[in-house]
NUPA-188596 format. One record per residue (C-alpha): residue number from 0; residue in one letter; x, y, z. Coordinates in steps of 0.1 Angstrom, whole numbers, plus 2048, in hexadecimal, padded with zeros to 3 digits. Layout:
BEGIN
n	res	u	v	w
NUM	A	X	Y	Z
...
! end
This chain:
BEGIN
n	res	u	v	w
0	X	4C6	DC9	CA5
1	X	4A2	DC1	C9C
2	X	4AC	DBB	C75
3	X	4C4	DA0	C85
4	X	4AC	D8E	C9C
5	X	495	D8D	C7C
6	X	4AD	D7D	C65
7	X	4B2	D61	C80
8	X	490	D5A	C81
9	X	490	D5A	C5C
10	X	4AD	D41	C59
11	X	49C	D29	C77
12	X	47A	D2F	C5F
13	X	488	D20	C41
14	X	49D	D05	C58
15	X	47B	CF8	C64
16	X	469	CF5	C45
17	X	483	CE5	C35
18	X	488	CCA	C4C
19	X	463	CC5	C52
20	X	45E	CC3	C2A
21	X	44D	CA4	C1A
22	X	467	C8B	C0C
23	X	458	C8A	BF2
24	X	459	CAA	BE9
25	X	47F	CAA	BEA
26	X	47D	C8E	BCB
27	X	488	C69	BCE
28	X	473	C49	BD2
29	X	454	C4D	BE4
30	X	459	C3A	C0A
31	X	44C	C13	C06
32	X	431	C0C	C18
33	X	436	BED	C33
34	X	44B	BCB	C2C
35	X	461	BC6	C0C
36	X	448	BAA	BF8
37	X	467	B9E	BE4
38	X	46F	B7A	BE7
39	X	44F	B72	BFD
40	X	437	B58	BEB
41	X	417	B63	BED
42	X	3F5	B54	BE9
43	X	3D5	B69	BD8
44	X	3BD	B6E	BFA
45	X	39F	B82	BE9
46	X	39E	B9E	BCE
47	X	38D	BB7	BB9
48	X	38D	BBE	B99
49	X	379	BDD	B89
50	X	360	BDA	BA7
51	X	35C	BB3	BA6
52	X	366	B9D	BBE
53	X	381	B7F	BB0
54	X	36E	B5E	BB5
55	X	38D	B46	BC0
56	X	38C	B1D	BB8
57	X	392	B09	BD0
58	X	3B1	AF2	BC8
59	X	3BD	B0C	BAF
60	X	3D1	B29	BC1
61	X	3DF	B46	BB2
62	X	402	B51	BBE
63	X	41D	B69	BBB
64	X	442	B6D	BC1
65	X	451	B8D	BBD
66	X	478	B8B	BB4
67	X	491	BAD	BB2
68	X	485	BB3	B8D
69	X	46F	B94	B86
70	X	448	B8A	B90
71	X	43F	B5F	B8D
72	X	421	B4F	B9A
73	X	405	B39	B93
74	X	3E6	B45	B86
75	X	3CB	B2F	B90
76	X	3D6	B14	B73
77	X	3F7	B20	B5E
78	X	416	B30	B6A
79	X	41F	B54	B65
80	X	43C	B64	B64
81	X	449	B8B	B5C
82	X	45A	BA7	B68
83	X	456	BBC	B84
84	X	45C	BDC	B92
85	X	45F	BEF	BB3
86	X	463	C10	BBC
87	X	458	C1C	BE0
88	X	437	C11	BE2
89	X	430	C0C	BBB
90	X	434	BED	BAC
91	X	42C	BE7	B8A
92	X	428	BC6	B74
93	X	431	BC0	B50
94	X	43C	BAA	B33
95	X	424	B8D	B45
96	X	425	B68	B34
97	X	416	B4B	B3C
98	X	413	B23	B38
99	X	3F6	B15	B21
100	X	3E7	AFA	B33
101	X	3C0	AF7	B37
102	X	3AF	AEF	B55
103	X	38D	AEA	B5E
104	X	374	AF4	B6A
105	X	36F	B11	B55
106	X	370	B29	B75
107	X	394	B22	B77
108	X	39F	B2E	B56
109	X	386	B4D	B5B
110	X	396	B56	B7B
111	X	3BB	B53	B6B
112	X	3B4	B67	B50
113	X	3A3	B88	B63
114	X	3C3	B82	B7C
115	X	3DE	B82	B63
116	X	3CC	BA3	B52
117	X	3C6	BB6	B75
118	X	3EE	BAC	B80
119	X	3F9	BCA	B64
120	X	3E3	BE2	B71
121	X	3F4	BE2	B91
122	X	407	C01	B9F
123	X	40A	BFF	BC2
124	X	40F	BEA	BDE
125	X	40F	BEA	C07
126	X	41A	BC8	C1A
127	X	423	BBB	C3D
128	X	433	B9A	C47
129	X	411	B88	C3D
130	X	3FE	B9C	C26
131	X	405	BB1	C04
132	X	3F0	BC8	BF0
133	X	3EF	BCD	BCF
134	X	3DB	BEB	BC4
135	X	3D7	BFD	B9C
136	X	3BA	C0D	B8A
137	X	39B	BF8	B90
138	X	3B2	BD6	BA7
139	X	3B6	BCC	BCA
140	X	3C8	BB1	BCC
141	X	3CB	BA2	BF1
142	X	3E5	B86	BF9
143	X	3F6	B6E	C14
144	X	415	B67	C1D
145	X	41D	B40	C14
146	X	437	B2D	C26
147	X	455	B26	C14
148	X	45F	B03	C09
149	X	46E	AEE	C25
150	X	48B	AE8	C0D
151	X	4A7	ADB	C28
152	X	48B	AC0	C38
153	X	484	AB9	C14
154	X	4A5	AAD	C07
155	X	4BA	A93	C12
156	X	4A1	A7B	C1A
157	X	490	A62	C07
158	X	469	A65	C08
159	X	452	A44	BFF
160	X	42E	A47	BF5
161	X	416	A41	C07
162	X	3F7	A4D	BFD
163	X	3E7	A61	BDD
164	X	3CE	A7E	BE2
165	X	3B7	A8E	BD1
166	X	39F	AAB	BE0
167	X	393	A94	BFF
168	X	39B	A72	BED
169	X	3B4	A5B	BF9
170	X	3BF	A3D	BE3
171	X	3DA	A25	BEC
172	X	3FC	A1D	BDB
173	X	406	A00	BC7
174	X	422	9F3	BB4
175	X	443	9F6	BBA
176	X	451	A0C	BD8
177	X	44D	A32	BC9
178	X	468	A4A	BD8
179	X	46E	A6F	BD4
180	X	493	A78	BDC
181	X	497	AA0	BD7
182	X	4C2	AA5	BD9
183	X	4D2	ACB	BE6
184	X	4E2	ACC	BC1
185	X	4C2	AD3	BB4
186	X	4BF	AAD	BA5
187	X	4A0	A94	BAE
188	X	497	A6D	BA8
189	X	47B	A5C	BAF
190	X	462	A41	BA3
191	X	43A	A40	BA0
192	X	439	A19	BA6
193	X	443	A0E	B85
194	X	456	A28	B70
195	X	477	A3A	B7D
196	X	47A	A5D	B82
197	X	497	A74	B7C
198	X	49D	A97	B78
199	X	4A2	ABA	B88
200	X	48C	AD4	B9F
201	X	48C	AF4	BA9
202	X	47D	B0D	BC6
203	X	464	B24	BB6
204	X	458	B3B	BD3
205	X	43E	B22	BE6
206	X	442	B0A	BCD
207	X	455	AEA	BBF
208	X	45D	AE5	B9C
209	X	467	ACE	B84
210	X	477	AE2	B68
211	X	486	AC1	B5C
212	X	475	A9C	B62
213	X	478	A7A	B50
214	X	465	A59	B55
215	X	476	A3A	B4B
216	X	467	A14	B48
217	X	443	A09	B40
218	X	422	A04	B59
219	X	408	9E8	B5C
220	X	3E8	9F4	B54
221	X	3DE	9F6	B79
222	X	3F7	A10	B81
223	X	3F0	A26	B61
224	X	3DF	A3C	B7B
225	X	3F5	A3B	B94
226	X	412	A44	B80
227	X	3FF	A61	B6D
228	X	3F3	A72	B91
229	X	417	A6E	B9A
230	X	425	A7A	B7F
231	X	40D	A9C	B7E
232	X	411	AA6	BA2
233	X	43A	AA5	B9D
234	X	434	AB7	B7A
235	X	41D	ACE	B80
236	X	42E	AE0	B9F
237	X	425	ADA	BBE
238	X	423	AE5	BE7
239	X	436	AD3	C00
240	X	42C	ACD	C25
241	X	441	AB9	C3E
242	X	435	AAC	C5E
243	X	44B	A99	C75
244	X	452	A7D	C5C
245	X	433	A83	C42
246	X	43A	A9A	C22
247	X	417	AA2	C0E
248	X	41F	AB4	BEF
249	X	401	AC1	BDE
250	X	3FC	ACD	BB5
251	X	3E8	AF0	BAE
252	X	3CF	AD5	BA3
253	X	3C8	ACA	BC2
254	X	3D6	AA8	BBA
255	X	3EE	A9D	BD5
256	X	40B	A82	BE4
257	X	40F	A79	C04
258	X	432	A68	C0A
259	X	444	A5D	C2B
260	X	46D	A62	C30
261	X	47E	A40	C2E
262	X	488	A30	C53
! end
């Protein structure tokens, strides 16, 4: 009688402890700590790297898009691109490339390349709606959530310059009427004032590209700037912000456009 009530204890024992038994313990992925980062844009906030503090440039973000098995972003001056990896709450970087454009000042290329070497030292992550985590040997990485292109306000509709920015400069638009027309088939025409545009773009996380863009015709002297500042913010990738009828699309560069939908 006794030996019986023992073995039931025994058998509730070992019930208990299994069920109470760290998950991890029992093998599989380890749990994932908060929101899934993939398919977020994201914008470098502040970071470490072997105990110093990343200095950040103003006009010359650093950003990061995690796919299922790919990582893209911008680091500070060139695109990156690579492959990525999550498991639970690791995440791992690898097989990184990158543009080869310089920039200036010299901070900027500084900063790019101590980001692009801490990225592959990363192992682990933790995120929520507006914040991820990147962590490794000797990096914190700490960055925002971006808002996603306004892609169904931004097609459809065709947007005439207005206005040219730079920084906190404003300069006025001459020549012919310069358009930006951005089509649901992926396909896009425009002008700068005195050359046509043509070609295609794509959604890269927070960003606009141009993987393919043409200029056709010649400029007067007077709109050789014009034209080229056009012609770089399209090119170089850029941000897009719709308000009411204003679109401002700005370059990692800082160099910016400022157009108004067509009445």
């Amino acid at each position: 009688m006794a030996m019986g009530r023992f073995a039931g204890a025994l058998v509730c024992l070992t019930i208990l402890i299994v069920a109470c038994a760290d998950p991890a313990q029992k093998g599989g992925d380890p749990p994932q700590t908060g929101e899934d980062p993939v398919g977020t844009p994201w914008q470098l906030e502040s970071g470490t790297v072997d105990g110093n503090d990343l200095t950040l440039v103003d006009d010359h973000p650093i950003t990061l898009t995690i796919s299922d098995n790919g990582v893209s972003g911008t680091a500070a001056c060139n695109g990156y691109f690579g492959t990525a990896s999550i498991s639970g709450a690791e995440v791992s970087f690898s097989g990184l490339g990158a543009t080869e454009m310089a920039c200036s000042p010299e901070q900027v290329m500084e900063l790019e390349r101590i980001y692009l070497e801490a990225l592959p030292r990363v192992r682990g992550f933790s995120s929520t709606a507006e914040r991820l985590t990147l962590t490794g040997e000797g990096v914190d990485l700490i960055y925002q959530a971006l808002p996603p292109v306004p892609t169904s306000e931004l097609t459809g509709t065709v947007w005439v310059l207005e206005s040219l920015t730079d920084g906190d400069s404003v300069s006025s638009v001459g020549g012919d009427r310069a358009t930006l027309e951005l089509y649901t088939d992926g396909s896009m025409l425009g002008s700068t004032g005195c050359r046509g545009l043509h070609g295609r773009y794509a959604v890269t996380g927070a960003e606009v590209t141009m993987p393919e863009m043409a200029a056709e015709g010649e400029c007067p002297p007077e709109l050789f700037e014009q034209d080229s500042h056009v012609v770089s913010v399209l090119g170089d990738g850029f941000r897009a912000m719709i308000e009411e009828d204003l679109l401002t699309v700005t370059s990692p560069g800082g160099l910016g456009l400022v157009y108004r939908a067509d009445s």
